[in-house]
C-alpha positions in Angstrom: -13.9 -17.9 -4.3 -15.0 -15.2 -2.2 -16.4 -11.7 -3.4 -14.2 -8.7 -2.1 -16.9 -6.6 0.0 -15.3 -3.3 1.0 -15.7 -1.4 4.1 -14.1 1.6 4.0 -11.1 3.3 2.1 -8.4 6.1 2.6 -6.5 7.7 -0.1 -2.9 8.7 0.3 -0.9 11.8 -1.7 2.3 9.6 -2.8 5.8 10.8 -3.7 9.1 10.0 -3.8 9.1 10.9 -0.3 7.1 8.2 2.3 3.8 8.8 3.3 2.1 6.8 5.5 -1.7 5.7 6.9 -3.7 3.8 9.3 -5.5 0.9 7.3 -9.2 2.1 7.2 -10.4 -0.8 9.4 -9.6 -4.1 11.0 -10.5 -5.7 7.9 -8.6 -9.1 7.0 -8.1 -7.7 2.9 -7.2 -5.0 1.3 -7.2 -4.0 -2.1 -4.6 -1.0 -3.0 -5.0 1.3 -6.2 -1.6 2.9 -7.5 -2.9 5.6 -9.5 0.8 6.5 -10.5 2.2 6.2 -13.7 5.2 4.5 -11.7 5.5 1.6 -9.8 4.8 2.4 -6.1 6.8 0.2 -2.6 3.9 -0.7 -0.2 5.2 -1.8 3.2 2.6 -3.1 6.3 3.5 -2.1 9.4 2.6 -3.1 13.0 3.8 0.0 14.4 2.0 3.8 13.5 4.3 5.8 10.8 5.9 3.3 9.3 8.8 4.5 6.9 8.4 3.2 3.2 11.9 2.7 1.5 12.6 1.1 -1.8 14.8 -1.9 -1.2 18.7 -1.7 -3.0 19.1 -3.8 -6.1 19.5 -7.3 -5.4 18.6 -7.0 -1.6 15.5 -8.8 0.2 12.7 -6.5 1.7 9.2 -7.0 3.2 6.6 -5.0 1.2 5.6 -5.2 -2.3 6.1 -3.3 -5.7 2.8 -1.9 -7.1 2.7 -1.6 -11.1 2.0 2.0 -12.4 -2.7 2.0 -12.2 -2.5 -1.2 -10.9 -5.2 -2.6 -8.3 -3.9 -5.5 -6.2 -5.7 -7.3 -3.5 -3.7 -8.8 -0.3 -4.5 -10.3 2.8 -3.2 -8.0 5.6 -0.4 -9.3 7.7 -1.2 -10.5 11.3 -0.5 -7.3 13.2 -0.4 -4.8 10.7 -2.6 -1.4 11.0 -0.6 0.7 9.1 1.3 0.8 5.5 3.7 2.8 4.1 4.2 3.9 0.9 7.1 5.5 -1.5 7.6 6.3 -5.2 10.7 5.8 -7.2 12.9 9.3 -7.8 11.8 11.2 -10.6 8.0 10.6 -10.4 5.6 12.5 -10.0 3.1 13.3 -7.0 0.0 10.8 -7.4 -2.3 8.9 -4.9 -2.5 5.5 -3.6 -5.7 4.4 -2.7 -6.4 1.8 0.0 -10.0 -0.1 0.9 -10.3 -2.6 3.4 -12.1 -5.2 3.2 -13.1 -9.1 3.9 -12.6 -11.5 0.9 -10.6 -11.1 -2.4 
């Protein structure tokens, strides 16, 4: 098992309306901190201002549901420099913070 050893981080203003962000670095991890008291929809993207959009009931979607102060560690897709991110309607404004990093 390898030690998580961050290299820098960005925090995003979240809402029920997508924000976006450049991953802070290169990094091959990165650990994500939904400071919501909802669940927040994560997507990677390849491409600069990627769109977050929670995925229909029933219906297959790349990205992943974050639980409401949840910290989750991922390795970042091949490609990806940016991520997207959205909050179910009814929430409230919050922050999703985003370090990058090698190692879990």
């Amino acid at each position: 098992m390898f030690v998580f050893r961050p290299i820098t981080s960005v925090t995003v203003a979240t809402s029920t309306t997508s924000a976006n962000a450049a991953l802070p670095t290169t990094a091959t991890h990165a650990r994500f901190y939904n400071a919501s008291t909802t669940a927040a929809w994560v997507e990677f993207s390849s491409t600069a201002s990627p769109t977050a959009a929670i995925p229909a009931n029933g219906t297959a979607k790349a990205g992943v549901l974050l639980a409401p102060g949840a910290t989750e560690s991922f390795a970042v897709p091949v490609g990806a420099a940016y991520f997207g991110v959205i909050l179910p309607a009814g929430a409230s404004a919050s922050t999703l913070t985003v370090c990058s990093g090698e190692g879990f």
